[in-house]
C-alpha positions in Angstrom: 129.0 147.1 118.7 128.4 149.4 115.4 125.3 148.6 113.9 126.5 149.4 110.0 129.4 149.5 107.7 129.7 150.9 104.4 130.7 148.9 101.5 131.6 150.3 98.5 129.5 152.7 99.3 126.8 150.8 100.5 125.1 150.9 103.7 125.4 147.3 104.9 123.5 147.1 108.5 124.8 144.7 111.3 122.4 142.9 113.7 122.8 139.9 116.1 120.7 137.1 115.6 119.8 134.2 118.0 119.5 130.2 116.3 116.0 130.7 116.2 115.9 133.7 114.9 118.2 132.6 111.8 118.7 129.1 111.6 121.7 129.7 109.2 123.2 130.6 112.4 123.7 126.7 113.7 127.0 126.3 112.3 128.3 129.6 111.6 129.6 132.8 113.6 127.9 135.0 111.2 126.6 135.5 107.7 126.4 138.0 104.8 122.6 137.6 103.7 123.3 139.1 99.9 119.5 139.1 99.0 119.4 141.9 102.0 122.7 143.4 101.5 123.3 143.1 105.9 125.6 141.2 108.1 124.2 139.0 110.4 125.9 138.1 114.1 125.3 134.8 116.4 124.5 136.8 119.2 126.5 133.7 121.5 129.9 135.1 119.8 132.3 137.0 122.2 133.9 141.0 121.6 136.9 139.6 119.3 134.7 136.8 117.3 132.3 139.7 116.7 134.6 141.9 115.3 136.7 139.1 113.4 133.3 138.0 112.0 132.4 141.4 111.1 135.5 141.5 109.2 135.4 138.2 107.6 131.3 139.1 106.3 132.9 142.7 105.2 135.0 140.4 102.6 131.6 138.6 101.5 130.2 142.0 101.0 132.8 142.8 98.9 133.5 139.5 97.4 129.8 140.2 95.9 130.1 143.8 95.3 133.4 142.9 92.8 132.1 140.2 91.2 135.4 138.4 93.0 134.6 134.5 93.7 136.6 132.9 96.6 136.4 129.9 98.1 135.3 130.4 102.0 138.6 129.2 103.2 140.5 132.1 101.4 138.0 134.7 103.2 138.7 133.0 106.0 142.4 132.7 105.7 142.3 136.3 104.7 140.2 138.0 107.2 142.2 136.1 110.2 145.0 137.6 108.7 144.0 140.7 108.2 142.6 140.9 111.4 145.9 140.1 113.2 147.7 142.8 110.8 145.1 145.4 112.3 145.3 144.6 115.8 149.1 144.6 116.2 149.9 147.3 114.3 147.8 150.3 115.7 150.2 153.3 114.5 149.5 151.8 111.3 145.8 151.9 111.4 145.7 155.5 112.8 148.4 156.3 109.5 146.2 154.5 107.0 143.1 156.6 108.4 144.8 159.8 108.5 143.3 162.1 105.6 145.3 164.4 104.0 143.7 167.4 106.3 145.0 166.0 109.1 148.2 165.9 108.3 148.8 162.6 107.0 
């Protein structure tokens, strides 16, 4: 698992957390703690919750970065989606990294 993303520019660490360790974590798959700018795991989830999660904090992270409100369903509705967009289209994902450099 990667322990950090960048956001805007921003550093955003990862971790996996236990229920004890963040009681948040009870009813959730993971959670963007804003006040500490880091994403935050249930360590319970599997390899694809994980990275689905990751994904769906990443829009928290930016939701707060732009100043963009959005009710939890939409990040929801969104990240799924996007998620499913990523993962069944892998030429697209190696095209959309490609830098100029590298021939893209």
């Amino acid at each position: 698992m990667i322990k950090s993303v960048k956001v805007l520019g921003i550093n955003v660490p990862i971790v996996e957390q236990t229920f004890r360790e963040f009681p948040e974590m009870l009813n959730a798959y993971g959670y963007f703690d804003a006040q500490h700018e880091r994403i935050i795991l249930a360590s319970h989830n599997n390899h694809d919750r994980k990275r689905e999660c990751t994904l769906h904090e990443i829009l928290h992270a930016l939701e707060k970065a732009t100043e963009t409100p959005l009710e939890e369903a939409q990040v929801g509705r969104i990240a799924r989606g996007l998620f499913a967009v990523l993962r069944d289209n892998p030429e697209y994902v190696a095209w959309l990294m490609e830098t100029e450099e590298s021939g893209g």
